[in-house]
Structure formats: C-alpha cells, structure tokens
Residue, then its C-alpha position, 0 to 999 in steps of 0.5 A: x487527556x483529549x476526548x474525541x468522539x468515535x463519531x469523528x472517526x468514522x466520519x474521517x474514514x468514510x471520506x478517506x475511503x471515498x477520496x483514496x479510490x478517487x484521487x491520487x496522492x500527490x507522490x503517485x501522480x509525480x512518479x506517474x508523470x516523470x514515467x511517461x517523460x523518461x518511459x523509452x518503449x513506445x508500447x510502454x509510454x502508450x500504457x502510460x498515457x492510458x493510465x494517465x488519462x484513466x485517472x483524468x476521468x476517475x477524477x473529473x467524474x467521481x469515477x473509481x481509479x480502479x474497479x477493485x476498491x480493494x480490501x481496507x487497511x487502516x493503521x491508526x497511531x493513537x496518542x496515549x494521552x487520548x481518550x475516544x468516547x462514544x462507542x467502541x473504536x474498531x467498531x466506529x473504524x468499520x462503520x467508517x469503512x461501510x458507509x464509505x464503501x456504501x456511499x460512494x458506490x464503490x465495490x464490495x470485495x470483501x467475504x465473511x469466511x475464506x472458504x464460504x465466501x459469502x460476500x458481507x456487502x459493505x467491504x468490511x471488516x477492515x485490516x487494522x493496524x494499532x499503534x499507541x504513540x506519545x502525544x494526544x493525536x490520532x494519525x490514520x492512514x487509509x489504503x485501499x488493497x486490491x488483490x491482483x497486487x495482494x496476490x503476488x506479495x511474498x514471505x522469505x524466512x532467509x538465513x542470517x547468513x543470507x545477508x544482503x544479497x539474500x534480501x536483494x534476491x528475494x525481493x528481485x524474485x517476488x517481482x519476476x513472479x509478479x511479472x505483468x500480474x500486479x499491474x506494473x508499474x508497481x510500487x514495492x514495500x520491503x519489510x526486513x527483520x521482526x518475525x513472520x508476521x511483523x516483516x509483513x506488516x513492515x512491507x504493508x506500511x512501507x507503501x504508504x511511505x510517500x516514494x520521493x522519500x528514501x529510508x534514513x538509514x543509509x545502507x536502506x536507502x542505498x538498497x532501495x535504490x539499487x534495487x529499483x535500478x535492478x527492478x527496472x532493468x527487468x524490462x517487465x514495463x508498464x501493463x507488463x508490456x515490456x518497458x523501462x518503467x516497471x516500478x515507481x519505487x522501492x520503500x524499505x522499512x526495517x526492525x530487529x530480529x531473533x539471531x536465528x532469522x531474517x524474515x523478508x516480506x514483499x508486499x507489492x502494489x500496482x501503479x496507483x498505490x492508493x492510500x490517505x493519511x489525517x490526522x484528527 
C-alpha cells in the first residue's frame, strides 16, 4: 500500500491550474501551427496568426490564454493500491482549485447556486471525475472549461436504428448550431454508447485525448477522420469568419449500451483546448 498525502495533491492541482490557463499543451500548439500553414482564407489565416500571437503574450507575460479560466474539471485515476492520507481528497482537490485560481489571478466564474448565482469566489467547487484503476498511482488531468464552448455541447438519445449515420448527423448538427459560438477552431469530443450521463462524460474526456492520436479501434478512427473532413468543409473557419479550419480534431470514445439505445454526446471545445495531466 503507497501513502500520499492530500497535501500533494492540492499542491499538483494549484499548479496545474495555473499552468493549463497559461500555456498550451504541446498537441494544441502543433495543430494551431499546421492551421495557419494549411489555412486558405486570408480572412482565416489573419484570425490564425492573431491567435498565435495571443498565445505568445499570455506565455511571455503570465497573461490568462483566455479571459474565462473556465469551470474546473478534474478526472483523477487512483490506483487502488493507494492510500491518501491527511485529510479528505475531494476536499484537498478543491483546495487545489482555489489556491490555484486565487493566486495566480485567474477569473472567478464559478456560483454556488444555478438560480441565485452568487459568485463563490474562489472557482470552486470542481467537476471530479474518479476512477479507481490497478496500480499504486494517481493520474490527474486538469481542464479548464469555458462556457462560450460548454454552452454549444449537446446530448442526442438516437435509435439503434440510427446507426452510423445517425452519429455522423448529430455530431455535424451540434457543430452547424455552434457555429462561430464556441470560438473555432474547435476541437470536438464525441461520446457514444453508456446512458445519458455517461456518453457525456465519455465526450468530456475524449478532449483531453492529445489530437494527433486517433481511436484504436478502427471503425472510430475512420469515423473521426471522416467527420473532421466534413467539419472543415462546413467553411465556418477561424473566429467563425469563414475558412478551411473549423477544427483541430475529432476525438471519439466509445462504451457499451442498453439495445434499446444509443446515446451521443458532443461536448465541443475552443481553439486552445486547455487541459494538463500528472502523474504523482
């Protein structure tokens, strides 16, 4: 049995959060490159370079990528050989969040009640996503989730019948409504199969999926291709300006169902994508 105390995590989190509205992950900043290399609206690639040069400064001078630093959401894999000790984990996780969004100047976006709306003042609570695995590990990713994207995701409860197809018209419907919306280009997470819920965690996680990697499952990563040539023929483009570049990627992930259903859940991020992962 490993020992790791919550202090740690907190810790890790603070910084994590710091560093996903600073700097972008590596995956991103190729994509982001290649689209103003392979952009063919002038319009477009002038967005592009904009965007380039807004991340130069948020890097140089600690500057926020985005001025909504989002909503918190962590998934955390804990190996089930590990034990935390001092303290409470959810409570250490949110700790992190707070010292992280209170000292490092980032916005408060966060309220303790949908309908009152009295801001908290410190970005939490957190979204947290467990996951008990094998091992004596702990594997936590951090993304920061703004809601011009947040706003545009959807939930499709199709027919089995529905097929493929059916999947490749929801997700090419959720990013037409999105439009300029969800600050394109977008990166788009696609979560098929589980229940209601589940296929929209799937879609939350399949963003933080680095975007040169497809789906090993072969029928996915045909789909996720296919679907991103179709996304970028939409010509919705950088800023929604028109363009050849409306998205970065699609990421797919995939879990079994009830035969009476086939949930789809498109959660659709902007052109930063922010999110970091440690392991501890």
């Amino acid at each position: 049995m490993r020992e790791i105390d919550v202090k740690t995590v907190t810790e890790n989190i603070k910084e994590m959060c710091i560093e996903a509205n600073h700097f972008l992950s590596d995956d991103m900043k190729e994509c982001l490159t290649n689209a103003v290399e392979s952009e063919k609206s002038e319009l477009g690639k002038k967005v592009l370079n904009s965007l380039e040069e807004n991340l130069k400064i948020a890097r140089e001078d600690m500057i926020p990528i985005c001025q909504d630093t989002g909503m918190a959401v962590i998934f955390i894999k804990i190996g089930q050989d590990v034990h935390f000790t001092g303290g409470n984990l959810e409570e250490a996780i949110n700790e992190g969040v707070r010292r992280g969004y209170i000292d490092g100047f980032l916005r408060k976006s966060v309220v303790n009640d949908p309908l009152i709306r009295e801001n908290t003042k410190d970005n939490t609570p957190a979204i947290i996503h467990y996951e008990i695995v094998n091992g004596d590990k702990v594997t936590i990713t951090m993304a920061p989730k703004g809601f011009g994207s947040e706003n545009m995701s959807r939930i499709f409860m199709l027919k089995p019948a529905d097929g493929i197809e059916g999947v490749k018209n929801a997700v090419l419907t959720a990013v037409k409504d999105a439009g300029p919306n969800a600050c394109p280009p977008m990166v788009i997470g696609v979560g098929i199969g589980g229940d209601f819920e589940k296929c929209a965690i799937l879609a939350k996680k399949a963003l933080t999926r680095n975007v040169s990697v497809h789906s090993d499952i072969p029928y996915v990563k045909e789909l996720e291709i296919e679907l991103l040539k179709k996304i970028n023929q939409l010509s919705i483009g950088p800023g929604g300006l028109g363009g050849t570049n409306t998205a970065f990627a699609v990421n797919i992930e995939t879990y079994p169902t009830h035969i009476a259903g086939l949930p789809v859940g498109i959660n659709i991020c902007c052109h930063v994508n922010r999110h970091v992962t440690r392991e501890l």
